[in-house]
C-alpha positions in Angstrom: 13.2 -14.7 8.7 12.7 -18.5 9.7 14.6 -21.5 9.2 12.2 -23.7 8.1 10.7 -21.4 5.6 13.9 -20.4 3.9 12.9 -17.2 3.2 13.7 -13.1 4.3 10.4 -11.3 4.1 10.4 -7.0 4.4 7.2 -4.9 4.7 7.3 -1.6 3.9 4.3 1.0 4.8 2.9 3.0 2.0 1.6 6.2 3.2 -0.8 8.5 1.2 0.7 11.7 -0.2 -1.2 14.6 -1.7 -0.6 12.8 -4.6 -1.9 9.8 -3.9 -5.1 11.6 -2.8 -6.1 12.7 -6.4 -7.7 9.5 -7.1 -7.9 7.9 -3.7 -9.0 10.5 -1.6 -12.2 12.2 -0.3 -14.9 12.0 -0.8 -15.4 8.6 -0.4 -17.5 7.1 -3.6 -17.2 10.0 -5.5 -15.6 9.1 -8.6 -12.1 10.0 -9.3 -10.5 10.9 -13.1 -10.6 7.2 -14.4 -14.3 6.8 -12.7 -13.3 4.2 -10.0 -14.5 5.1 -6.6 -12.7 6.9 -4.1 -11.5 5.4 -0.8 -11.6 8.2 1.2 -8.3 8.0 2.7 -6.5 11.5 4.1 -2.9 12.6 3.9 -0.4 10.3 6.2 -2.7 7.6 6.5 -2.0 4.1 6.2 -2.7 2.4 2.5 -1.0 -0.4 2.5 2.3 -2.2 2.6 4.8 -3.9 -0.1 6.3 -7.0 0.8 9.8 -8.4 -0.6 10.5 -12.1 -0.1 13.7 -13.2 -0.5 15.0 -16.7 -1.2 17.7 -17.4 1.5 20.3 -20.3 0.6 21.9 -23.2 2.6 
């Protein structure tokens, strides 16, 4: 949080789960059930964050 941007910002990791692997797994490239490319990633690893920014009033 900062004052002069007003605003509280959280990140939260995402990690991948077996379920996230189905269609974002290995092999990387390989197609996966809607025919989008795989990324390759492996279980635990990191695949990105969500962010919440909150307004924070005067």
């Amino acid at each position: 949080m900062t004052a002069k941007s007003g605003v509280l910002r959280l990140m939260f990791p995402l990690y991948a789960t077996r379920h996230c692997l189905t269609c974002h797994g290995e092999p990387r490239g390989e197609a996966d059930q809607m025919g989008y490319p795989k990324e390759g990633l492996k279980l635990g690893q990191n695949a990105g964050a969500i962010s919440v920014v909150i307004p924070i009033q005067k």
